[in-house]
N, C-alpha and C positions, 0 to 999 in steps of 0.2 A: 523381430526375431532374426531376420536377415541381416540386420544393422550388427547386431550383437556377435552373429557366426563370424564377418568379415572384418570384425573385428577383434576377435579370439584369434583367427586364424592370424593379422596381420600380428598380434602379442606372439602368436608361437614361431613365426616367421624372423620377428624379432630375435628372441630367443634361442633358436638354432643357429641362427646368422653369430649370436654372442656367444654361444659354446663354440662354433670353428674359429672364431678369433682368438679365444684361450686358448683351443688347444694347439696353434699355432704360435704361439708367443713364445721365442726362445726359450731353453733352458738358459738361469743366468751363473754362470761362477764369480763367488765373490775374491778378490784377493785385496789383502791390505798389508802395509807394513814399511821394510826398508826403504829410505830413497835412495838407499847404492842398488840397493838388487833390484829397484823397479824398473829401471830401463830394459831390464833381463825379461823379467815377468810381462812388460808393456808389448816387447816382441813377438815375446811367445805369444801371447793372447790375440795380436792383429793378426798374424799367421796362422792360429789354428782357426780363426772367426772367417778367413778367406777360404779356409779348407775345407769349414762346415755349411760356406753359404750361409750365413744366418743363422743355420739351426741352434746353435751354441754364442750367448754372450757371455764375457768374460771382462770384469769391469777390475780395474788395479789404481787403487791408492796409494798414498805415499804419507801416514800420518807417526812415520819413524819404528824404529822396533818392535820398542815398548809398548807405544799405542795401538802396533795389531799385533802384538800378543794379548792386550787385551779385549780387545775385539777377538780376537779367534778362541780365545779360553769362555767368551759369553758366550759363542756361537753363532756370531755373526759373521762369520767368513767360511768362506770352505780351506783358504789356502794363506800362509803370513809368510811374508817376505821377510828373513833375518839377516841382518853382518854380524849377528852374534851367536850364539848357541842361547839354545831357551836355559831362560836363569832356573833358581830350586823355586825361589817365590812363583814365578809364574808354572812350572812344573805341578805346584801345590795348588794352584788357582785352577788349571785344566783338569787337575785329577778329583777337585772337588764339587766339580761342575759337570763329571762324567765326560771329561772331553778329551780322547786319546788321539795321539799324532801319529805320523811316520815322518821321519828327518832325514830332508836331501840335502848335500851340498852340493852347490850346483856349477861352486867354480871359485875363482881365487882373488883377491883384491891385493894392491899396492896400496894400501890408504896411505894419501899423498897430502905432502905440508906444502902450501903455496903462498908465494908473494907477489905483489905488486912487481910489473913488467919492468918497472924502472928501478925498480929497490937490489943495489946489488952483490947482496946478501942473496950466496948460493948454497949454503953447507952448512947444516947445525947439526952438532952433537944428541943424544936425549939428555942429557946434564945445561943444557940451554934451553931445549922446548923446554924439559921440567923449570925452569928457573923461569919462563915466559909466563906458563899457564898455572903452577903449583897454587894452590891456596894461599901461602904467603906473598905471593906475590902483586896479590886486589890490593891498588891503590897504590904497591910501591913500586913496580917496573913498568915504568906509562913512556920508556923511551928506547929504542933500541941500542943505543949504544951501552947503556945500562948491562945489559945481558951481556953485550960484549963490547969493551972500548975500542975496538975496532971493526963494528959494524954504524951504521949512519946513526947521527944523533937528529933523528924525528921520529913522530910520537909513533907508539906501538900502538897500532888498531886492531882490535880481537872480533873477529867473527868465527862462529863454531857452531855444530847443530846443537839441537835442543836435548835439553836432557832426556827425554821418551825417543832418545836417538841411540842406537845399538854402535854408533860411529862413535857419537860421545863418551860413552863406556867402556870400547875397547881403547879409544886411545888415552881416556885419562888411568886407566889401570896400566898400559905400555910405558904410560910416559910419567904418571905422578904416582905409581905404585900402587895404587887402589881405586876402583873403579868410581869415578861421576863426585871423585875428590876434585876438584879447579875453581882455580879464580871465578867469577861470576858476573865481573864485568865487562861483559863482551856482550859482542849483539846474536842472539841465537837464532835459528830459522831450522824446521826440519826439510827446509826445501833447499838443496846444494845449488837449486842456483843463485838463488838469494844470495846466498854465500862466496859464488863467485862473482856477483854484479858488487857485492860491495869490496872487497878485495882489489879486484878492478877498475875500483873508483878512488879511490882512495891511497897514498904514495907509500903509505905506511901499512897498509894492511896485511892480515894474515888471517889463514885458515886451513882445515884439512878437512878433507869427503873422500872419497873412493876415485880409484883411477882415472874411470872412464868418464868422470866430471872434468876432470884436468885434462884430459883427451882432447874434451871436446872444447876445450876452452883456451887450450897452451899459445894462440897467438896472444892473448889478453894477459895472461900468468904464467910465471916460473914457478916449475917443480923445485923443491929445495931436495938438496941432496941428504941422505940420514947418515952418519959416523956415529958408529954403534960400538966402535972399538977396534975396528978394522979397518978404518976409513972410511969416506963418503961413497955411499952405495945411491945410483939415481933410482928413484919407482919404476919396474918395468916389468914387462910379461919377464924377459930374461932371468933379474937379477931374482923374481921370484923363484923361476922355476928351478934355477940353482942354489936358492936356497941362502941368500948373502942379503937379501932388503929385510933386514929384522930388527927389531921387534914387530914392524909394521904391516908384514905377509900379514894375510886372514884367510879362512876360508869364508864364504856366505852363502847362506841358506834358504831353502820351503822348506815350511811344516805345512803338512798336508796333514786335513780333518778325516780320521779314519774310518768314520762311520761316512764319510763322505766321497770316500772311494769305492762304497760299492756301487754309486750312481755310475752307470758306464759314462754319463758328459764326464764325468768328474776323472774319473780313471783314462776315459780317451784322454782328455786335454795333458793329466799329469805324465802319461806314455809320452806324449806328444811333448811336451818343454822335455822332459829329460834325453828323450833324441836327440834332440836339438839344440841341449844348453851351451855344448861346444860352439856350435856356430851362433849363437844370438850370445854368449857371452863374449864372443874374439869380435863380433859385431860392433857393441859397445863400446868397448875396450878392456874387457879385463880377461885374468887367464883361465883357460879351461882346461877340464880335467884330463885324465888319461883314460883312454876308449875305454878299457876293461872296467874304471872306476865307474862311469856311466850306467853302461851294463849290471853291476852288481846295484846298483841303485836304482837303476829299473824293476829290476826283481824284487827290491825292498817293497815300491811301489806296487806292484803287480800281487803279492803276498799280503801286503798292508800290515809290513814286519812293525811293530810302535815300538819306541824307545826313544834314547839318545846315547849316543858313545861321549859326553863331555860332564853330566853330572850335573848341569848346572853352575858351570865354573866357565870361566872364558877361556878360547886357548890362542895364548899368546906366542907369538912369534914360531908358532909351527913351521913344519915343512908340507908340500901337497902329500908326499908319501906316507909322513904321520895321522895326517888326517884319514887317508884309504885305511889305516892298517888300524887306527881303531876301533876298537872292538865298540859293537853296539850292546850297551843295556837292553835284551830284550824281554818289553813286556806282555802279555797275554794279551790275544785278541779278544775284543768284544766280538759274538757274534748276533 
């Protein structure tokens, strides 16, 4: 009988000891999606995991737009990193899945066309990217002076994200007039850097990702300059924020899971990145908004206002001001 007591007692002892481990075990936020905006989300999340001591984990993938909107429409995420606006297909997929957002933009991209450090080709038109990347053009412009008899005659090497990349969608609808219309043989990677390692290896390569990839990379690759009909405009916080790098400005985005905002981690963390998207987006490199824009997006958060101001449509070659001043679709709170 004694054998038996001290040994119950050591199972309950057990078992108290395993419930203060659970109930210590961070809360964890899920985030998945862009690899332009994850550098942004990757910030945020080490910053707010220092602020909570532990109590808060906040884990950020990069498996491209598409592929965490579709993860965030299952419900497997609380938060998707976008460089696009959520499409109507996937609008259709969360809404039948009972899965309502709120939509931040959290800051601005130069998505930037790069070359080989030695290739010196500095200036294309979009009547030459299109003529590079268009669907007519798999198997028959395999050389660059092709595109132009006055650019090097060695081979064109295509590297670009994947198609479940929200990079590859907006800039095949910028540049071949309809979205994730292009050639198809290139080598794809939803990981920008991938894309800069082979760019950089290569004499004749090319490719485009988000600013803050070329940032961090401009000893190894040149920015190409874009002439859009006004001359060659370079990628820059500047030429965005006056509004002259187009078609190729973006905004980029969180969609935050709105039944996942009432978890106060969830609502801290999202206070928290939008505070601070200014500085972990000028961080990176790309450009941030205007304070007051912030602010009202905070309050979207804070209300857990759901909707989107784009429809389900891309928006091309905007201005930051355009983007502020559209109006949100808003839909009814789940309570």
């Amino acid at each position: 009988m004694k054998l038996f007591k001290l040994a119950a007692a050591a199972v309950a002892a057990l078992a108290m000891s395993s419930g203060v481990a659970l109930a210590q075990q961070p809360f964890t936020i899920s985030i998945d999606g862009s690899s332009t905006v994850f550098p942004v989300s990757e910030a945020a999340a080490e910053a707010f995991q220092q602020q909570t001591q532990g109590r808060v984990r906040v884990t950020v993938g990069e498996s491209g737009t598409g592929g965490g909107f579709r993860k965030f429409c299952r419900g497997e995420t609380h938060i998707s990193d976008a460089s696009r606006p959520i499409s109507t297909s996937e609008m259709a997929t969360c809404r039948a899945a009972g899965i309502q957002y709120v939509e931040i933009p959290i800051a601005f991209d130069a998505l930037t066309v790069v070359v080989n450090s030695n290739n010196p080709v500095r200036t294309a038109t979009i009547a030459q990217l299109r003529r590079m990347w268009e669907p007519a053009a798999q198997g028959q412009i395999t050389r660059w002076n092709q595109v132009d008899p006055s650019w090097p005659d060695m081979p064109l090497v295509l590297f670009a994200p994947g198609a479940a990349s929200g990079t590859f969608e907006y800039f095949t609808e910028a540049v071949n007039g309809r979205a994730r219309q292009s050639r198809t043989d290139f080598t794809p990677s939803e990981d920008d850097n991938v894309l800069v390692q082979g760019v950089a290896q290569n004499a004749g390569g090319i490719s485009y990702f988000g600013l803050a990839y070329y940032l961090h990379n401009q000893g190894r690759l040149n920015a190409v300059a874009i002439d859009s009909g006004n001359g060659p405009v370079q990628p820059s916080a500047a030429n965005v924020e006056n509004g002259t790098y187009t078609p190729l400005s973006r905004p980029i985005f969180i969609y935050v899971n709105a039944a996942a905002l009432r978890r106060p981690q969830v609502q801290q963390f999202v206070q928290f990145y939008v505070n601070n998207a200014a500085r972990f987006s000028q961080q990176v490199g790309y450009i941030p908004l205007p304070a007051s824009a912030y602010q009202a997006y905070l309050q979207r958060a804070q209300r857990r206002t759901q909707g989107t101001a784009y429809g389900g449509r891309q928006a091309i070659g905007v201005t930051i001001q355009e983007v502020i001043d559209r109006p949100l679709v808003v839909e009814p709170v789940q309570q």
